[in-house]
C-alpha positions in Angstrom: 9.9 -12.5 -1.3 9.7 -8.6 -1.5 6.8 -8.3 0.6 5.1 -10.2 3.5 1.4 -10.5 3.8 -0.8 -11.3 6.6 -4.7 -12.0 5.7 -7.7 -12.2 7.7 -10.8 -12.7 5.9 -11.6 -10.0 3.6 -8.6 -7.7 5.0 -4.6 -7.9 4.5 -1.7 -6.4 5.6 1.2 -5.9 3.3 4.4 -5.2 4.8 7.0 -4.0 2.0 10.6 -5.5 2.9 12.3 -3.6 0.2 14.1 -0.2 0.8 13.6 0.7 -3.1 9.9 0.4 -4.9 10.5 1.0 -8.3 10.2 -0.9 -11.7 12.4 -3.9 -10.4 9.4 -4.9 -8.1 6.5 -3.0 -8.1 5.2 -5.2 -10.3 4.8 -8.2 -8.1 3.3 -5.9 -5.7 0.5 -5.4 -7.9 0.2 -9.3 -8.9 -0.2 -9.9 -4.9 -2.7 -7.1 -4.6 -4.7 -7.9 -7.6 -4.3 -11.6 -6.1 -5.9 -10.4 -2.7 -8.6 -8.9 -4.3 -9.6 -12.2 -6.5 -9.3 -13.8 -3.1 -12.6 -11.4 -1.9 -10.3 -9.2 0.0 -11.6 -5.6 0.2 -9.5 -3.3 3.0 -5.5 -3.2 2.3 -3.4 -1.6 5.1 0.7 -1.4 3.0 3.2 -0.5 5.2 6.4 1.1 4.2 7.9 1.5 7.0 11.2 -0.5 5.6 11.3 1.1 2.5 13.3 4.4 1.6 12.5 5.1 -2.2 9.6 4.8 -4.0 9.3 5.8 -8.0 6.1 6.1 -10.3 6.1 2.2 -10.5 5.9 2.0 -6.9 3.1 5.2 -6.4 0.9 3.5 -9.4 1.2 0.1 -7.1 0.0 2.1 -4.4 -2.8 3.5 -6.4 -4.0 0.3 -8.2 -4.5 -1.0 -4.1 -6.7 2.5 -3.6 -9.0 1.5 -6.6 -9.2 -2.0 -5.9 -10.4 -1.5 -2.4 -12.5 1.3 -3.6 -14.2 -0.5 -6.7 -14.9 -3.6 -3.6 -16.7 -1.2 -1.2 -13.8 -1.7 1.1 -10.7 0.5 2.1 -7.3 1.2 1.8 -4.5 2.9 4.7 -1.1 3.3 3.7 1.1 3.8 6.8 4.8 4.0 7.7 6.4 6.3 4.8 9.5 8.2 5.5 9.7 12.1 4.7 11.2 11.2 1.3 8.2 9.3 0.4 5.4 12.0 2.1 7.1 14.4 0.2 6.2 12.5 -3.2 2.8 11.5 -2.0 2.1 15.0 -1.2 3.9 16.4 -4.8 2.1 14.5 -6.5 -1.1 15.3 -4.7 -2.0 11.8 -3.4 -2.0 12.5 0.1 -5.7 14.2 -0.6 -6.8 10.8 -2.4 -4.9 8.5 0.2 -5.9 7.4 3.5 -2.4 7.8 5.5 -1.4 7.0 8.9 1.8 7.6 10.7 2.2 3.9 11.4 1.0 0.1 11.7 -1.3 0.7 14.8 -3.2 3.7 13.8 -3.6 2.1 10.5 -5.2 -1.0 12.2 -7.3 1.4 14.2 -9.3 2.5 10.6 -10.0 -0.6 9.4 
């Protein structure tokens, strides 16, 4: 399994345990959150904190968990990204769109 997922009622935590997000698994990432979402959950928290790479798969996964909690009143944190991945997130502009946090704890803190 590429990720690990913890649920509590309407919220989850998705912990990435891949250093790479890219076209090889971003995909099932979006299966499990659109999964989660069936399931009536409405505030995501995904933490990269073991993952070094992300690509435009992996960003569009990240943005398909922003809409989903969006579109269900609820919210979305994405905590733990190393300066590689800020950089991107901040390229590409997403760091205005995205709720970020520096880790696990603060993220739990917003939900």
């Amino acid at each position: 399994m590429n990720f690990e997922t913890t649920q509590n009622r309407n919220t989850a935590i998705i912990k990435t345990l891949v250093e790479k997000l890219d076209a090889s698994n971003a995909p099932s990432l979006k299966s499990e959150l659109v999964v989660l979402n069936k399931n009536g959950v409405n505030t995501i928290v995904l933490d990269f904190s073991a993952t070094k790479y992300c690509d435009s798969s992996g960003l569009s996964a990240v943005l398909t968990a922003n809409r989903l909690c969006k579109e269900a009143s609820g919210r979305f944190v994405l905590c733990g990204l190393n300066s590689t991945i800020g950089k991107l997130i901040a390229i590409s502009q997403l760091d205005k769109v995205l709720t970020i946090t520096e880790n696990i704890e603060e993220a739990k803190q917003l939900m």
